[in-house]
C-alpha positions as CSV (number, residue, x, y, z in Angstrom):
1,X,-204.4,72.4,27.6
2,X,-200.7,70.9,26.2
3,X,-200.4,67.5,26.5
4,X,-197.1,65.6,27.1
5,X,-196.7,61.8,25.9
6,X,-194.0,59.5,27.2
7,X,-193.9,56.9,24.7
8,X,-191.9,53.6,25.8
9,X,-189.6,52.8,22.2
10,X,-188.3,49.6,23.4
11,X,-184.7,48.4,24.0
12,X,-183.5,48.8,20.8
13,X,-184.9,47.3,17.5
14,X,-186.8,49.7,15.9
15,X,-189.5,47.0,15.5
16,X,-190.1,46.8,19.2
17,X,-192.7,49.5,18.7
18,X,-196.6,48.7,19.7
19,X,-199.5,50.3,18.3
20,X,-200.3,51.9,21.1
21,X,-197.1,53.7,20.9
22,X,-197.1,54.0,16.9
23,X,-200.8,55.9,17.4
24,X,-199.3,58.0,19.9
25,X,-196.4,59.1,17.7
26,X,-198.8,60.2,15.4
27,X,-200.3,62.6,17.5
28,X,-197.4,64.8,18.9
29,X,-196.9,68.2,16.8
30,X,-193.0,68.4,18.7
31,X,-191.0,66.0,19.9
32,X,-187.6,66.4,22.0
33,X,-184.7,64.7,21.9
34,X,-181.7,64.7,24.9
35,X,-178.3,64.8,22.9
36,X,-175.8,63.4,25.5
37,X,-172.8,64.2,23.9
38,X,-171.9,60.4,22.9
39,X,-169.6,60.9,19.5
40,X,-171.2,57.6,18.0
41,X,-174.8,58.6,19.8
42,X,-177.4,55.5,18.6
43,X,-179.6,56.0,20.5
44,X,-180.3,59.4,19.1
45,X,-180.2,58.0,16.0
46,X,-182.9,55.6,16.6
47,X,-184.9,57.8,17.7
48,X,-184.9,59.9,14.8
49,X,-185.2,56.9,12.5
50,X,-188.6,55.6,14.6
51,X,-189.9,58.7,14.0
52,X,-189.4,58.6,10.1
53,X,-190.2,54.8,10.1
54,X,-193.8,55.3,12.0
55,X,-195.1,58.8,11.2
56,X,-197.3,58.6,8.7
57,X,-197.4,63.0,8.0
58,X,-194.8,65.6,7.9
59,X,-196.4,67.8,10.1
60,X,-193.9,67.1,13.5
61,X,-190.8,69.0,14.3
62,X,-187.9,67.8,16.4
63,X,-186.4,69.6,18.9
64,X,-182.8,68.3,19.9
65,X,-181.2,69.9,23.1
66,X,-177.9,69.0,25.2
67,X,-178.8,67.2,28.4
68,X,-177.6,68.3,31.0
69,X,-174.3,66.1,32.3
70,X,-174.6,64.4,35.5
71,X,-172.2,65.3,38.2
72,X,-171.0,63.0,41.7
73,X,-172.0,64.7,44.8
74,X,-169.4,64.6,46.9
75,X,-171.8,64.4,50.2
76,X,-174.0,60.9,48.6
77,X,-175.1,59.4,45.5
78,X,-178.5,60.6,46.2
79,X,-178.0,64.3,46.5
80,X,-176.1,64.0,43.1
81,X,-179.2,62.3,41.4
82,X,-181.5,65.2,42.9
83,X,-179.1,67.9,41.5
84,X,-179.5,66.4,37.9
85,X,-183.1,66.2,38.0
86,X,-183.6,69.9,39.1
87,X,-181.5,71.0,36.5
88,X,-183.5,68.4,33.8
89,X,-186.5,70.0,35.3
90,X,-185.7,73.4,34.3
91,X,-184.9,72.3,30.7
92,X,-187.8,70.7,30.4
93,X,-189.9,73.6,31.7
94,X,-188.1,76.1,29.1
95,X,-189.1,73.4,26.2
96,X,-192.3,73.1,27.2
97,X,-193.6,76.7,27.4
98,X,-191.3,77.6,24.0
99,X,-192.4,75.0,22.0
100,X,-195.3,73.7,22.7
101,X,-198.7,75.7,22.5
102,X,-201.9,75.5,24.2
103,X,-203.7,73.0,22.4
104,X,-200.3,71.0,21.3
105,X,-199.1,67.9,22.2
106,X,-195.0,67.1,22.7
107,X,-193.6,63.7,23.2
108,X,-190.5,62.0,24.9
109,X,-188.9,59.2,23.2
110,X,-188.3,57.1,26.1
111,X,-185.9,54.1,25.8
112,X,-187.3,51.0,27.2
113,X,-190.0,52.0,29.2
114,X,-191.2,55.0,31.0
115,X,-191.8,53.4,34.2
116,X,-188.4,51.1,34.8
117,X,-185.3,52.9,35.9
118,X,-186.0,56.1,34.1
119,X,-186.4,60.0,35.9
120,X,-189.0,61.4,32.5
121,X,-192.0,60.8,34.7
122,X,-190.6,62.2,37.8
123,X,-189.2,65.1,36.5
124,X,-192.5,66.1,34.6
125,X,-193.8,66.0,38.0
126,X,-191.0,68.3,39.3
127,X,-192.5,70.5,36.0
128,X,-195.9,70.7,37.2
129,X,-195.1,71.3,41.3
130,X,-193.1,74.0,40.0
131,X,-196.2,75.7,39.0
132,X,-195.0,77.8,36.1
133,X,-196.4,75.1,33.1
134,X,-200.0,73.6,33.3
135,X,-200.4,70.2,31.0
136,X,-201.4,66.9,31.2
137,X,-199.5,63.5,30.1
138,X,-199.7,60.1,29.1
139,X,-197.5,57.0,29.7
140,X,-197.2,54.7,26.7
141,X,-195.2,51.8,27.9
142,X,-192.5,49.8,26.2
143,X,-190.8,46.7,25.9
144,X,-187.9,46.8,28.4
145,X,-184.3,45.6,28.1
146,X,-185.3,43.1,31.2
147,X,-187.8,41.6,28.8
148,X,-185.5,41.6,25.5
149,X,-182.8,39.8,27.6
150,X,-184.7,37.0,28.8
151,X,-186.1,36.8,25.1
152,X,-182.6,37.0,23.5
153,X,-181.8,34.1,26.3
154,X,-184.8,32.1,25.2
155,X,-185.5,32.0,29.0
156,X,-188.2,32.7,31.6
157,X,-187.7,35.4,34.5
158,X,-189.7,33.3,36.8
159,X,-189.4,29.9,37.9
160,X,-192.4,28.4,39.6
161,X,-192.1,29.9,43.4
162,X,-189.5,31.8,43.3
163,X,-189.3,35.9,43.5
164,X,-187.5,38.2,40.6
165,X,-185.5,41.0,41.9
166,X,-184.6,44.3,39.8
167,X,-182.0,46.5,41.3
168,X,-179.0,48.2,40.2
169,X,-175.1,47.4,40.5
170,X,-174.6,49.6,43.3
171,X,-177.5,48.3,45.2
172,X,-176.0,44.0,44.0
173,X,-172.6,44.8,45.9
174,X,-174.7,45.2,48.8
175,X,-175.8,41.8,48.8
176,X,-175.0,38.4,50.0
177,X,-175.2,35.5,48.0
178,X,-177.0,33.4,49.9
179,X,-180.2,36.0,48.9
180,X,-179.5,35.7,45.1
181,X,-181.9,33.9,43.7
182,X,-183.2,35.5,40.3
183,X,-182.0,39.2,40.1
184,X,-181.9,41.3,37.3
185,X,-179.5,44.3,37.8
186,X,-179.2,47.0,35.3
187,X,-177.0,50.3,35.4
188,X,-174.3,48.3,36.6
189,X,-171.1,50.4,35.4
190,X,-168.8,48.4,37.7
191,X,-169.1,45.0,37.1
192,X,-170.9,44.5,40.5
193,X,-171.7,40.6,39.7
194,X,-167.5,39.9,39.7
195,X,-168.1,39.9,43.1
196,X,-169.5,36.2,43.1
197,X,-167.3,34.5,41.2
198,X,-167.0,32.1,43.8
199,X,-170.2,30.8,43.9
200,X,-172.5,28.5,41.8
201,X,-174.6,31.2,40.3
202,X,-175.2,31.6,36.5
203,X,-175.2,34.7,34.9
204,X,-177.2,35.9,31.5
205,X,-176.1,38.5,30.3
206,X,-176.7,41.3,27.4
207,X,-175.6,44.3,25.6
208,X,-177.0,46.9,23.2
209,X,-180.1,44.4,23.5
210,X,-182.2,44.6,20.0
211,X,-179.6,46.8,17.9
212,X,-177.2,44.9,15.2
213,X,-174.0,45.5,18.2
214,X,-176.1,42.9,20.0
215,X,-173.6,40.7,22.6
216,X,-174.9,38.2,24.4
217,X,-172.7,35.5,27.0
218,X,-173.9,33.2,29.4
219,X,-173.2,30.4,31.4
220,X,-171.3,29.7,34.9
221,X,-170.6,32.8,36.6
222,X,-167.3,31.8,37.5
223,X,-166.4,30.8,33.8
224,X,-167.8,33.7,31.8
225,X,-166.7,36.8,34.3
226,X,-163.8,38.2,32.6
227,X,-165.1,37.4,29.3
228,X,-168.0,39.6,30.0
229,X,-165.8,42.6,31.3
230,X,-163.4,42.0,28.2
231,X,-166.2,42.3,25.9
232,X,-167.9,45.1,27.6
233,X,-164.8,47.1,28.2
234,X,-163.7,46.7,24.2
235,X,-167.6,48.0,22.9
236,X,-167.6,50.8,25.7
237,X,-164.2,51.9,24.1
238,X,-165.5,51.7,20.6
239,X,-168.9,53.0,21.0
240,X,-167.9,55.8,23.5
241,X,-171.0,54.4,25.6
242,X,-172.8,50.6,26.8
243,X,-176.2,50.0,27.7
244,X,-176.2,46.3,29.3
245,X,-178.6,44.5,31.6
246,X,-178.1,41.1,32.8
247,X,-179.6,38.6,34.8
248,X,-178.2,36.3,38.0
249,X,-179.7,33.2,39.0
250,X,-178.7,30.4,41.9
251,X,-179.1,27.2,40.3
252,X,-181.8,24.7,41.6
């Protein structure tokens, strides 16, 4: 039977690597790689440079593809999302049956983690429930970019008794300040936490977490906003693309 590997590669520095992952990149005969037509595209370039840095034969191939670009629905956000999973679905269906072969094993270089705000796992299950490709697969997990901020920080996620929150920016504009009390948001392209500059909450906060375009600002909500949307604004620009996380938190 072919097996497919996701294999969590961290949030950044190549180093972030375990050996669980490392002995799994070491097994795949092909891995594929989503090109998402970023000019200056790092995180492609990481990928192939893990690859060189950890596989220990020359026996692998590398299959890079365009992924397919994600389009608004114009009905909800959610019917969007579903859209460009069906279509990810097919792709992946057409790269599975032409290049792996019974017996094979292909891998997915999955940024972070496979299991934390990432659609690899369920599209492979869109795969298999669409019946034309039979194969198994394995989950190697990663260091995430929520656990490289709050290392890059030199600060816990938890304080004793109190909940951690993940969500997104869409889902934080929702909220009311009086329920902050340790969130994490990620995928937040619109600067959701500019809302609450008129509260006491601190912010910690971190882009292109692990990679040497590292930025890192924290401190008072209300005193760091704009410098945080400056900065942001000014690397999206150069970079052509951003990948931050940060973290809000009501102080005691």
């Amino acid at each position: 039977m072919k097996k497919i590997l996701l294999i969590g590669i961290g949030a950044g520095h190549p180093e972030q690597i375990t050996v669980q992952a490392v002995n799994a990149l070491n097994q795949a005969d092909v891995f594929f790689l989503l090109d998402k037509g970023y000019e200056n595209d790092d995180l492609l370039r990481l990928r192939t440079e893990i690859c060189e840095r950890y596989i220990t034969h020359e026996d692998y191939r590398i299959v890079q593809v365009q992924d397919p670009q994600r389009r608004g629905d114009s009905q909800s956000y959610e019917a969007g999302i579903e859209t460009w999973h069906e279509q990810r679905a097919v792709l992946f269906e057409r790269l599975i049956a032409d290049e792996v072969g019974e017996g094979e094993v292909g891998g997915f270089l999955v940024w972070g983690d496979p299991s934390l705000y990432d659609s690899t796992l369920r599209i492979l299950d869109q795969v298999l429930a669409r019946g034309a490709e039979s194969f198994d697969y394995q989950v190697i997990p990663g260091i995430t970019s929520v656990q490289a901020l709050a290392a890059q920080h030199r600060i816990p996620l938890n304080r004793i008794g109190e909940p951690i929150q993940i969500t997104t920016g869409r889902r934080l504009a929702q909220s009311r300040a009086e329920d902050i009390e340790n969130v994490v948001v990620m995928l937040d392209a619109h600067c959701a936490f500019d809302t609450f500059t008129d509260t006491d909450l601190y912010i910690y906060w971190g882009a292109y977490l692990g990679t040497a375009d590292e930025i890192l600002i924290a401190g008072k909500l209300k005193d760091v906003s704009a410098q945080i949307q400056h900065a942001r604004e000014a690397a999206r620009r150069e970079k052509g693309w951003i990948m931050d996380t940060y973290l809000l938190r009501r102080p005691r």
